[in-house]
C-alpha positions as CSV (number, residue, x, y, z in Angstrom):
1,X,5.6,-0.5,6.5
2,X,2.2,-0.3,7.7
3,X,-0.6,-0.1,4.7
4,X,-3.5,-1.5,4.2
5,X,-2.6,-2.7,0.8
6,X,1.0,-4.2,0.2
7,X,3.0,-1.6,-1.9
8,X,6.0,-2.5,-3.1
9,X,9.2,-0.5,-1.1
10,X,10.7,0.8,-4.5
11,X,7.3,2.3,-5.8
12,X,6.7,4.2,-2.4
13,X,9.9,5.7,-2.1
14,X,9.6,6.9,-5.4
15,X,6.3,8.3,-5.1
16,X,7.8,9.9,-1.7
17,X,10.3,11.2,-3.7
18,X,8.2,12.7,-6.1
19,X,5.8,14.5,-3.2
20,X,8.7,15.5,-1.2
21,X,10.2,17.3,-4.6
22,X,6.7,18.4,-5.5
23,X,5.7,20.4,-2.3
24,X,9.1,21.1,-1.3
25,X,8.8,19.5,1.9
26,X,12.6,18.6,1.8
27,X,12.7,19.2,6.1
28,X,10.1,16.9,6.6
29,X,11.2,13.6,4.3
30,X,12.5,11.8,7.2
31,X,8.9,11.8,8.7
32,X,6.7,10.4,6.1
33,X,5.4,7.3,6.0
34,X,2.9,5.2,4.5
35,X,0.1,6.5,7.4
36,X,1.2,10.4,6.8
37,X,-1.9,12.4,5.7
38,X,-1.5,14.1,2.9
39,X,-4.6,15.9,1.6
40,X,-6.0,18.3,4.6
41,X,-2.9,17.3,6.6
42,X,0.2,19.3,4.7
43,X,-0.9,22.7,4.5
44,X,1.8,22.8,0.8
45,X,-1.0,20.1,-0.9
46,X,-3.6,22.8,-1.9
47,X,-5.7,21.8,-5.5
48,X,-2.9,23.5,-7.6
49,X,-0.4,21.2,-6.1
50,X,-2.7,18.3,-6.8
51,X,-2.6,19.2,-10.3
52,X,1.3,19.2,-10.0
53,X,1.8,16.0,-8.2
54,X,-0.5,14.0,-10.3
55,X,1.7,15.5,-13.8
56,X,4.7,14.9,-11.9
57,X,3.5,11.2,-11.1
58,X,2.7,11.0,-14.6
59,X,6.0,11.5,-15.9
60,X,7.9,9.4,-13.2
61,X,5.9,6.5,-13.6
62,X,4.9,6.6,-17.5
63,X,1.5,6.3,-16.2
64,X,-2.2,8.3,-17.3
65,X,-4.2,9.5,-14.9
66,X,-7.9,10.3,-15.9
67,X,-9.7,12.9,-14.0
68,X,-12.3,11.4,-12.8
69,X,-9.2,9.0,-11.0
70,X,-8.4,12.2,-8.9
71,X,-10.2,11.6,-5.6
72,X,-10.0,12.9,-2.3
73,X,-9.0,9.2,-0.4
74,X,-6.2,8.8,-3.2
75,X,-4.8,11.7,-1.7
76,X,-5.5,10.8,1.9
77,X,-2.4,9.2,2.7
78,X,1.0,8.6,1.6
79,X,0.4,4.7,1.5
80,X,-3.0,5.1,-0.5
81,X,-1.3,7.4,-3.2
82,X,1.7,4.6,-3.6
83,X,-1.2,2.2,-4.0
84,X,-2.4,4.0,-6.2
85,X,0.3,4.4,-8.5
86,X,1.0,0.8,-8.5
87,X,-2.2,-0.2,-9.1
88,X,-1.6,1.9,-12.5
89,X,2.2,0.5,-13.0
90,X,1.1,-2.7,-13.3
């Protein structure tokens, strides 16, 4: 996997998980990676499903996210968001 911050495997595929479920982007799992664009790239990632995903990470992970966390470039890509997650797990 190809990041620009190592993200542990387990913690990606989960956040995967939790944006494929989110959006309901089922058909296109198989094709996201840790470079896939997210925000401005899928069309299903408008601001309400930002608000969705982030409650949804939330509960997955056990974590709190602040507002003012919820940027544009933690959204940017699949990898970043992972990151981003992680860097709240741990």
């Amino acid at each position: 996997m190809t990041s620009s911050t190592e993200i542990s495997q387990t913690i990606f595929d989960d956040v995967k998980a939790v944006v494929v479920a989110t959006l309901g982007i089922e058909d296109q799992a198989a094709n996201l990676g840790a470079e896939t664009g997210l925000y401005g790239n899928l069309p299903e990632l408008n601001s309400l499903a930002v608000v969705k995903l982030v409650v949804a990470l939330q509960k997955r992970f056990g974590i709190e996210i602040e507002l003012g966390e919820i940027f544009c470039d933690v959204f940017y890509t699949l990898g970043g968001l992972a990151a981003f997650v992680e860097s709240k797990v741990h």
